[in-house]
VOPAGU-2260 file (C-alpha; in pm, 1 decimal, decimal comma):
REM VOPAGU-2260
SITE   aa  ch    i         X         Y         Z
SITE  UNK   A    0    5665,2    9182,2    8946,6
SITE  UNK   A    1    6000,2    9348,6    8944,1
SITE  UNK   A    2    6190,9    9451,8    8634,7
SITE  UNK   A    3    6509,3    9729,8    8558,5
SITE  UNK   A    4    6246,3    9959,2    8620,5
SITE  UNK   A    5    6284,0    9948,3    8991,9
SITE  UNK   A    6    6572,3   10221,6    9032,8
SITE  UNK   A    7    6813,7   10180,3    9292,9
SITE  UNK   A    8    6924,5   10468,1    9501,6
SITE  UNK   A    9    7151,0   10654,4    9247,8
SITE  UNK   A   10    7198,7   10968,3    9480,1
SITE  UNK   A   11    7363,6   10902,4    9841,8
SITE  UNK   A   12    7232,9   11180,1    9974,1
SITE  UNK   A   13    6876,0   11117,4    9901,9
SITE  UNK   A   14    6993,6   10756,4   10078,5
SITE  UNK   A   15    7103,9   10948,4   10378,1
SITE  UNK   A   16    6788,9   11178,7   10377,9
SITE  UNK   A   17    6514,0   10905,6   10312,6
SITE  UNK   A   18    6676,2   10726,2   10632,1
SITE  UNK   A   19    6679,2   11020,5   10837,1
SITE  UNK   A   20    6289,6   11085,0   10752,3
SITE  UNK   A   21    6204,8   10723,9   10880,0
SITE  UNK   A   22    5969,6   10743,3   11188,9
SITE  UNK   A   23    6174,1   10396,8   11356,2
SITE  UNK   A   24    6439,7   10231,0   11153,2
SITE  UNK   A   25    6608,0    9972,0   11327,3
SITE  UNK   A   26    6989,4   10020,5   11414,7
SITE  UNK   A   27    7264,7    9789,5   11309,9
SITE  UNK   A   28    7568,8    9706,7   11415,7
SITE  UNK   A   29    7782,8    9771,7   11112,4
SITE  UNK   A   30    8145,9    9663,2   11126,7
SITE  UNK   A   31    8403,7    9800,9   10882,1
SITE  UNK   A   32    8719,2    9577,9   10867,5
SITE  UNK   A   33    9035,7    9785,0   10714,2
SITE  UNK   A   34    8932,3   10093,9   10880,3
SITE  UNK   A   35    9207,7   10279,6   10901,6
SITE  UNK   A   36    9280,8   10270,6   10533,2
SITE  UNK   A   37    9213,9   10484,0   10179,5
SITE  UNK   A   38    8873,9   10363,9   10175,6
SITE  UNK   A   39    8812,4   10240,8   10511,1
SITE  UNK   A   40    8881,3   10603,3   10673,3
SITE  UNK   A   41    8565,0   10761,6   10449,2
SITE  UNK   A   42    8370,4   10545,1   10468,1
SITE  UNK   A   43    8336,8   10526,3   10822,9
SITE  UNK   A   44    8256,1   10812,9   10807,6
SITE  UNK   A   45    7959,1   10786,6   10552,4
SITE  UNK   A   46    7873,9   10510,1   10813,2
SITE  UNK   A   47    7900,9   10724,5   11126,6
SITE  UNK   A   48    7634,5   10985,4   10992,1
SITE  UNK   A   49    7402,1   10734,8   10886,3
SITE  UNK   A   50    7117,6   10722,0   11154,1
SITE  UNK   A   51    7056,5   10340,0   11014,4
SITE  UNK   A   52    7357,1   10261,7   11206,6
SITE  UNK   A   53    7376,6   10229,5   11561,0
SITE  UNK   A   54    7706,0   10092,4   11629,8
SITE  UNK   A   55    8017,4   10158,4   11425,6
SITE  UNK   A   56    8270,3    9862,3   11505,8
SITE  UNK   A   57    8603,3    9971,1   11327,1
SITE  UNK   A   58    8899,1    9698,1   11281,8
SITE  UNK   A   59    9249,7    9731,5   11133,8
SITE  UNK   A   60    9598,7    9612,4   11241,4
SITE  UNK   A   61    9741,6    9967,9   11293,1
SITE  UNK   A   62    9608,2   10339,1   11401,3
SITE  UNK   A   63    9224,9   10232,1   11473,3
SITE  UNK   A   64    9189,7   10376,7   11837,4
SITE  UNK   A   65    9264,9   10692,5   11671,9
SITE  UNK   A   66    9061,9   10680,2   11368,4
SITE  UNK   A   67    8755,4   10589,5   11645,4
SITE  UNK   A   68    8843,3   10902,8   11892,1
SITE  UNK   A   69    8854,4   11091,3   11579,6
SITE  UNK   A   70    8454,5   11010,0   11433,3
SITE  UNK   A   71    8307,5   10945,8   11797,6
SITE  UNK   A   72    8349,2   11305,4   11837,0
SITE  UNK   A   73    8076,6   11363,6   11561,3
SITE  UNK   A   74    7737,3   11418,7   11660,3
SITE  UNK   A   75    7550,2   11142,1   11528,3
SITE  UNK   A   76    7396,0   10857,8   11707,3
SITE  UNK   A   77    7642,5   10541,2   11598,4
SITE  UNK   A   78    7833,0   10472,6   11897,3
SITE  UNK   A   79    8192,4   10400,3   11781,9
SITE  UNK   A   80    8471,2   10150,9   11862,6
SITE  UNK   A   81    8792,8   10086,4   11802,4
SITE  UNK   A   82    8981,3    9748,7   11712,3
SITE  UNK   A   83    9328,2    9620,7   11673,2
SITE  UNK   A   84    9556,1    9349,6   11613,2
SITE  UNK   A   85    9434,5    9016,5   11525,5
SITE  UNK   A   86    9369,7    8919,7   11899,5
SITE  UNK   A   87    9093,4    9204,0   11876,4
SITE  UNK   A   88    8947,0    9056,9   11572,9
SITE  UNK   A   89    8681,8    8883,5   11704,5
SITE  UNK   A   90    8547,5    9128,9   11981,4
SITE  UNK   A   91    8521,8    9387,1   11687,2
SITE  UNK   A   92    8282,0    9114,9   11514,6
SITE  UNK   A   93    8088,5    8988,4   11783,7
SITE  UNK   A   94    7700,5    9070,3   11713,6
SITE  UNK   A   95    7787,1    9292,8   11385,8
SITE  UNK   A   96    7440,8    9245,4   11157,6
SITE  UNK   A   97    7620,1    9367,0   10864,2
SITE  UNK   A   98    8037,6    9348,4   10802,7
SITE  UNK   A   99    8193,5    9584,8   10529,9
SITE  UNK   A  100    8570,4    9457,8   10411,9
SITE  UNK   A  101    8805,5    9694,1   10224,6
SITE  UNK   A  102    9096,6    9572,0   10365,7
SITE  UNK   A  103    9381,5    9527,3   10161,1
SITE  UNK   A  104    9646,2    9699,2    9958,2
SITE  UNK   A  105    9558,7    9931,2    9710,9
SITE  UNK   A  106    9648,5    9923,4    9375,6
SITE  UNK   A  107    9965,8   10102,7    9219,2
SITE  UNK   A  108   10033,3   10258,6    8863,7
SITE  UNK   A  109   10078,7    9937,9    8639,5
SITE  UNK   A  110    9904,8    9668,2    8876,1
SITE  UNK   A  111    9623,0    9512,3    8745,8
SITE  UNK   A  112    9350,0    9411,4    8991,1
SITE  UNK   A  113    9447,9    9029,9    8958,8
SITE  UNK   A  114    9828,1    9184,9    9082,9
SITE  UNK   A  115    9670,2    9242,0    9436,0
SITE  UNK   A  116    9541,0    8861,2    9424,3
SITE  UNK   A  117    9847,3    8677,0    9651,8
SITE  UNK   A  118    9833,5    8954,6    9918,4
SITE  UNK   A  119    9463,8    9037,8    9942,6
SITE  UNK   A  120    9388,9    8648,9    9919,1
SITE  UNK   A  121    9470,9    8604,4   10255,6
SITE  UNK   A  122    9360,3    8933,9   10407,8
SITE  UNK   A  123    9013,3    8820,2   10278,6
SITE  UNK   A  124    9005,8    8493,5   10342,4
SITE  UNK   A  125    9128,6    8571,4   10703,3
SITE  UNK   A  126    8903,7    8802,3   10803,7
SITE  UNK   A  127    8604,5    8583,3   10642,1
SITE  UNK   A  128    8731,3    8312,5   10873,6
SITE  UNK   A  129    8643,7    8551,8   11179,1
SITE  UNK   A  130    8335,4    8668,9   11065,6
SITE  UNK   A  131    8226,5    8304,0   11013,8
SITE  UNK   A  132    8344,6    8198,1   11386,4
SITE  UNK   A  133    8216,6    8583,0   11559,3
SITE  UNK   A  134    7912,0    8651,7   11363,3
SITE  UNK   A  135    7805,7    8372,4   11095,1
SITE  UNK   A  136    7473,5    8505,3   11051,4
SITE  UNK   A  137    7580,2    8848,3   10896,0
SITE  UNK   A  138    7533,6    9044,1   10578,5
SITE  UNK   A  139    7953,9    9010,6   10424,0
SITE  UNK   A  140    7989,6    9323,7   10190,8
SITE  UNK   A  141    8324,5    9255,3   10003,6
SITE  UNK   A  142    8541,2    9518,5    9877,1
SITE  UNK   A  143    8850,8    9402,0    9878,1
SITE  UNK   A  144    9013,2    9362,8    9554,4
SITE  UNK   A  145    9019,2    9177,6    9282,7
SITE  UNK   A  146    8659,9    9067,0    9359,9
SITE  UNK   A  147    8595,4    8864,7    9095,4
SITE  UNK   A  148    8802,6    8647,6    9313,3
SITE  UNK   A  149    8759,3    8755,3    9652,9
SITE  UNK   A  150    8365,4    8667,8    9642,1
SITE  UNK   A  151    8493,9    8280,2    9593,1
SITE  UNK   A  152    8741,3    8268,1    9821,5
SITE  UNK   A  153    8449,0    8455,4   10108,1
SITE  UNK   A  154    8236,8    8171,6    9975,1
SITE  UNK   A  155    8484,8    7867,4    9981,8
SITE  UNK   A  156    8597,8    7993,2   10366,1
SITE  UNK   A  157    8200,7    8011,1   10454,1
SITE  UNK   A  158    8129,0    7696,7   10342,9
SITE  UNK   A  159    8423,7    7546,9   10522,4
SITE  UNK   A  160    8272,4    7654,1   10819,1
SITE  UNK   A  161    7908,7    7552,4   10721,5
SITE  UNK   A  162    7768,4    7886,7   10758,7
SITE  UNK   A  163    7810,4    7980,8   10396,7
SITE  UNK   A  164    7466,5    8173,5   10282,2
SITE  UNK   A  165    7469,8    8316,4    9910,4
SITE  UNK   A  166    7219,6    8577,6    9985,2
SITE  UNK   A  167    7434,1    8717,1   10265,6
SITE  UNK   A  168    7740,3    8750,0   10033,7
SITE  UNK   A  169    7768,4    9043,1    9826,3
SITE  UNK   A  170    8100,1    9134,4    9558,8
SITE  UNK   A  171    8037,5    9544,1    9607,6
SITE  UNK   A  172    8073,7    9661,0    9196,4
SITE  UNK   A  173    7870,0    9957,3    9278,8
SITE  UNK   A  174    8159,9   10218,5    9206,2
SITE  UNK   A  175    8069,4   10081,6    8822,9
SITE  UNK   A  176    7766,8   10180,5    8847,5
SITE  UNK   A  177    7829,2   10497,7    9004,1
SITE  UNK   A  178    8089,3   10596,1    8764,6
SITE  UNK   A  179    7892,0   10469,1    8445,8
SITE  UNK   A  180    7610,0   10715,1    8545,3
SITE  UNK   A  181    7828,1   11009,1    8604,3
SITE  UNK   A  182    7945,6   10950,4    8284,0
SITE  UNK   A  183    7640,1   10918,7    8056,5
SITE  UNK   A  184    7515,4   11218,0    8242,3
SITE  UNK   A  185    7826,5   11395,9    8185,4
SITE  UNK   A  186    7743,5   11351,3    7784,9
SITE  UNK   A  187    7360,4   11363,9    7792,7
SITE  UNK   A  188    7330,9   11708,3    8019,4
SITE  UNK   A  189    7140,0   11523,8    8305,4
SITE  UNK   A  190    7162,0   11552,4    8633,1
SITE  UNK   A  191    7341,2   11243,7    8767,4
SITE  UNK   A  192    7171,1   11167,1    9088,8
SITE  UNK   A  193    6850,0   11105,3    8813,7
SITE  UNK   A  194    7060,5   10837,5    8614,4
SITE  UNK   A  195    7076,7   10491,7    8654,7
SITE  UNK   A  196    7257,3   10237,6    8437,0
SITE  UNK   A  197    7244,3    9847,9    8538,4
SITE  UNK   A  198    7652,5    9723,4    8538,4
SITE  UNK   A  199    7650,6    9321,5    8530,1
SITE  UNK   A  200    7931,3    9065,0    8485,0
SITE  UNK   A  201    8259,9    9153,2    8730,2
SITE  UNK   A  202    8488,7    9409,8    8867,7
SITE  UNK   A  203    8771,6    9440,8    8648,5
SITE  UNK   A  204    8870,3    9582,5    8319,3
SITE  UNK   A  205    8625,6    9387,1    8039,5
SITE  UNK   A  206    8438,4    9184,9    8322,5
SITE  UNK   A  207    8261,3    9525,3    8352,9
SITE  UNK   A  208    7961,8    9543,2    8131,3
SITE  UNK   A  209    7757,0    9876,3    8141,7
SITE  UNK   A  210    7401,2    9801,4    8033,1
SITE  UNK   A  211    7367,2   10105,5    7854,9
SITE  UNK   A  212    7056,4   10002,6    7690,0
SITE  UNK   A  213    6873,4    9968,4    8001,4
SITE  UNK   A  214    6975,9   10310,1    8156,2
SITE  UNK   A  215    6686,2   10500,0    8300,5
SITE  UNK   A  216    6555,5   10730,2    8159,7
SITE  UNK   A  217    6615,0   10614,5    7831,7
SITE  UNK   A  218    6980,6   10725,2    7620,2
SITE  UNK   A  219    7105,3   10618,1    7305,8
SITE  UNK   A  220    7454,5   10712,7    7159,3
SITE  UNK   A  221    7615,2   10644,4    6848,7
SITE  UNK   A  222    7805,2   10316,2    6770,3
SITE  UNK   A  223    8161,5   10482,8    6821,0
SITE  UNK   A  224    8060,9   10687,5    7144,0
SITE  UNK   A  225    7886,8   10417,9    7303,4
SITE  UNK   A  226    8199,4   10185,0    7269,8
SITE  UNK   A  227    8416,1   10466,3    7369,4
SITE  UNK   A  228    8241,7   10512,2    7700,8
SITE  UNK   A  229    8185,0   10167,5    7743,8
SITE  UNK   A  230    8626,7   10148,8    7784,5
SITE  UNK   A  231    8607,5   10440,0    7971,6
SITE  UNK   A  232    8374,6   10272,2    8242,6
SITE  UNK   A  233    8562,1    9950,1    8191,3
SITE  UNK   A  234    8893,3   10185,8    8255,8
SITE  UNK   A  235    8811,3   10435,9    8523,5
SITE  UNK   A  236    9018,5   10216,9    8820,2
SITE  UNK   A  237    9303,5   10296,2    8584,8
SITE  UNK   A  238    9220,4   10666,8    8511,0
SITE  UNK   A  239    9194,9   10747,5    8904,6
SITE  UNK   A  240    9554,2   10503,5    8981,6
SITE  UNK   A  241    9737,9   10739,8    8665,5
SITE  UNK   A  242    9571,9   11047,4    8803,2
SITE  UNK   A  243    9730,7   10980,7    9154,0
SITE  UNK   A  244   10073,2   10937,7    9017,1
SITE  UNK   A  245   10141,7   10628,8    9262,1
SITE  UNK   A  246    9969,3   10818,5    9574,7
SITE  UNK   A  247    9682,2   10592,6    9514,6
SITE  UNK   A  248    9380,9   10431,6    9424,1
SITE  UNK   A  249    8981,6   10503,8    9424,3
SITE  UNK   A  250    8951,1   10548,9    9771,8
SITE  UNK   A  251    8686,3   10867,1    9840,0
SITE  UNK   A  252    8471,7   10737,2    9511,3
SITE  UNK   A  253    8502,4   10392,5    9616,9
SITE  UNK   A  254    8388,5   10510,6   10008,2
SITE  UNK   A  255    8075,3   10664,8    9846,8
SITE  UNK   A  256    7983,4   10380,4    9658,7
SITE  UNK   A  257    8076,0   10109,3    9955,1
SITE  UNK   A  258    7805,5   10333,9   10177,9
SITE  UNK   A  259    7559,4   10391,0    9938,9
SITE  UNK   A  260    7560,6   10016,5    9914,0
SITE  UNK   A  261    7566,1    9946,5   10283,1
SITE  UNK   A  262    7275,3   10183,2   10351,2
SITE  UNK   A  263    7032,9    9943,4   10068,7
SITE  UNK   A  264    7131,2    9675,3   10273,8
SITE  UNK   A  265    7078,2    9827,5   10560,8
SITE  UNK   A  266    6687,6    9972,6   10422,2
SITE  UNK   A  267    6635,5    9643,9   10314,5
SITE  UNK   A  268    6696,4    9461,6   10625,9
SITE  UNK   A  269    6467,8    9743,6   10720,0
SITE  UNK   A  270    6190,0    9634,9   10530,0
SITE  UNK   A  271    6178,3    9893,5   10315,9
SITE  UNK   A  272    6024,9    9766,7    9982,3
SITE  UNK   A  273    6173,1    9797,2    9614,1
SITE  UNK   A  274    6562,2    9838,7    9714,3
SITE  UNK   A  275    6774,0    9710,0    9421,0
SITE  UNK   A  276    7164,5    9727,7    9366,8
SITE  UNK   A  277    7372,6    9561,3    9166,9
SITE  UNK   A  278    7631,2    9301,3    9305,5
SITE  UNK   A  279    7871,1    9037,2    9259,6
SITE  UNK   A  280    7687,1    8738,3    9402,9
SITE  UNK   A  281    7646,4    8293,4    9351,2
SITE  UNK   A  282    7442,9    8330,0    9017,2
SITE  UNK   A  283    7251,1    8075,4    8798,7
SITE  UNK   A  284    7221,0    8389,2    8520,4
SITE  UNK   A  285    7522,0    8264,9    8353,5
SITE  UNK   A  286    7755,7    8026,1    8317,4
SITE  UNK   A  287    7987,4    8168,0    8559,4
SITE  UNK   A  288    7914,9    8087,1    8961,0
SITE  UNK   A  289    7912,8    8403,1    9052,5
SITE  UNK   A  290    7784,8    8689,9    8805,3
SITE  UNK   A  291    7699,9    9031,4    8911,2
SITE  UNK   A  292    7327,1    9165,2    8782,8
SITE  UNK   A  293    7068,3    9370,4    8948,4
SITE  UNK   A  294    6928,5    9229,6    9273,8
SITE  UNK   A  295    6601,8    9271,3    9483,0
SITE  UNK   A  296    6733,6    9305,6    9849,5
SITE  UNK   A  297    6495,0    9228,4   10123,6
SITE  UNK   A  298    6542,5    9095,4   10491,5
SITE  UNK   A  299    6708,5    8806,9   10411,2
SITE  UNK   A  300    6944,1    9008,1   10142,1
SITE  UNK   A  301    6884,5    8892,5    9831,3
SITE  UNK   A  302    6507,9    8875,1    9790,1
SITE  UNK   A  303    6549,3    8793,3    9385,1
SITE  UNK   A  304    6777,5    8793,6    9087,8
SITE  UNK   A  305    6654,1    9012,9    8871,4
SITE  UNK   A  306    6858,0    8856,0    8571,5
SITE  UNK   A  307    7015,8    9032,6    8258,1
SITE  UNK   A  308    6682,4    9143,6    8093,1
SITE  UNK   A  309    6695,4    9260,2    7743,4
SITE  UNK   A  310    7045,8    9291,7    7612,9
SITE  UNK   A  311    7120,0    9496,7    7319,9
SITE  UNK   A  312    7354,8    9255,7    7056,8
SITE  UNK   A  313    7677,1    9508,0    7166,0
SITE  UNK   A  314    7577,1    9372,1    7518,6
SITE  UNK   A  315    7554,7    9021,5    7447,0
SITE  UNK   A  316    7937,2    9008,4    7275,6
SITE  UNK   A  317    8049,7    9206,9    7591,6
SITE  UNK   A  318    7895,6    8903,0    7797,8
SITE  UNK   A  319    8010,9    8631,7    7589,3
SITE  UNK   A  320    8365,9    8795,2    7588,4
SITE  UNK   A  321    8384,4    8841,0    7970,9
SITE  UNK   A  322    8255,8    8438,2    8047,0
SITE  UNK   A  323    8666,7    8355,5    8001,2
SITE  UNK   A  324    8789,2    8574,0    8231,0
SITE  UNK   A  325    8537,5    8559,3    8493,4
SITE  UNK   A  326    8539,3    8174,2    8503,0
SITE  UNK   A  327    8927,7    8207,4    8537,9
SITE  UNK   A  328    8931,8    8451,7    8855,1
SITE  UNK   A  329    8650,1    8242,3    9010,9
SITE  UNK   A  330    8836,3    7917,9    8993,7
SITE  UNK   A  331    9143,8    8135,6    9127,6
SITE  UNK   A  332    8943,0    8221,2    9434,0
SITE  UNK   A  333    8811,5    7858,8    9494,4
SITE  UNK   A  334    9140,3    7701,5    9445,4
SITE  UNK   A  335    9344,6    7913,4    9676,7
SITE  UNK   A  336    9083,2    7784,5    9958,9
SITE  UNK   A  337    9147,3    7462,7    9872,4
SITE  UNK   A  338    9488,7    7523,6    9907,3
SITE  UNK   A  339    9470,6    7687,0   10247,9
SITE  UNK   A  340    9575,8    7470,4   10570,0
């Protein structure tokens, strides 16, 4: 019986190392679509030193012969390459186990994540469409903001096709959990890598509920503190977008936390026992269709739901006061399908 207990992978490098240690992992084709962007650039190359992965297909509409010269010069094992233009779209697909999508624009100072919908929409939905044609039976890791929307849409395009499988379709919200244990380290004195707090509910501003009460090992803050922080995870997008000054978004945090969550995919199609991340997936948890909450990955990707467990009464308003929003963004996503031609 699995509970919270079960930590996921909090460190990348330990990821990295525990895969290089294993006697005969099996190697994937991995395919990142959006390569040649903030995110897609990094974490191709996370990808490309991974021994998990065997083939590195890379896709974009501009500069991705050069971003594939570039990392097939590293000495690593993934072969890597290249893919452009639309008409290339489906050779860059074609036998990929597992696809990665951060296409998309980034976010600017001021934009909220639902200001990226109209544009990302149908990047998403497009390249979802070609992944359901070229490689139906793969693992979809979705990036590509605002996910809380971008999961329904992957879904609604799926299902279209008839190839829609909700434990192949993951929302990636692992950056919240990344960031929410750097920062309860950062005020305990632990080492991060050795931290690991469950983040549930969505990918945007008070969709993102830290389950503070459940971090391993054990922390408890004050009232005041532990709703400060809570804003601060909730916030950090924003923090990283104002830091930039208009240069940018999360793109080298966002790259580790897209490959640490590619490589437990990538264990767990593996077989490697006990892998559990996070993720925006179809739930029955909630009330909401898709929910994010820890998840037991396996062969088949999602092995079990692992649920909410215990919430602490702060945790429960922060659930109840997300259900709104979260319904909202969903019905977003499903409708522009519907919409689609």
């Amino acid at each position: 019986m699995f509970s919270h207990a079960v930590r996921p992978t909090s460190s990348l490098a330990r990821s990295l190392s525990r895969s290089l240690s294993s006697s005969s992992p099996n190697h994937a084709k991995v395919a990142v679509l959006g390569a040649s962007g903030g995110i897609g650039q990094p974490l191709s190359l996370l990808l490309k030193n991974s021994p998990l992965v065997s083939q590195l297909s890379l896709y974009d509409i501009a500069h991705t012969p050069g971003v594939a010269a570039d990392l097939s010069h590293i000495e690593t094992r993934a072969q890597v390459k290249g893919y452009m233009g639309p008409e290339q779209l489906g050779a860059a697909l074609q036998g990929c186990e597992v696809v990665v999508i951060p296409a998309g624009v980034p976010r600017k100072p001021g934009m909220t994540r639902d200001d990226l919908f109209n544009t990302n929409a149908t990047i998403v939905a497009t390249l979802v469409d070609a992944c359901a044609r070229s490689c139906p039976g793969a693992t979809i890791c979705i990036i590509a903001n605002p996910v809380n929307s971008t999961i329904p849409i992957t879904a609604e395009v799926m299902k279209k096709h008839g190839v829609f499988n909700p434990n192949r379709v993951f929302g990636v919200t692992t950056l919240d959990i990344v960031r929410a244990n750097t920062f309860v380290a950062e005020l305990k004195g632990l080492d991060p890598a050795r931290v690991n707090v469950p983040v549930v509910g969505g990918h945007a501003g008070k969709t993102i509920i830290p389950l503070v009460s459940q971090c391993t090992p054990k922390v408890e803050f004050p009232a005041e503190q532990l709703s400060a922080l809570t804003a601060r995870i909730q916030d950090a997008g924003t923090e990283v977008v104002k830091a930039k000054a208009g240069a940018g978004s999360a793109t080298l945090s966002m790259a580790y936390a897209g490959a640490r969550f590619t490589f437990s995919v990538l264990d767990a199609l593996n077989g490697k026992e006990g892998v559990v991340e996070c993720a925006f997936v179809r739930s029955e948890e909630t009330e909401c269709k898709y929910f994010s909450t820890p998840l037991l990955l396996g062969k088949n990707g999602i092995e079990k739901n692992l649920g909410l467990g215990k919430l602490s009464a702060f945790e429960e308003k922060l659930v109840g006061d997300a259900v709104d929003e979260l319904k909202g963004s969903i019905k977003k996503g499903e409708e522009f399908v519907a919409k689609m031609k």
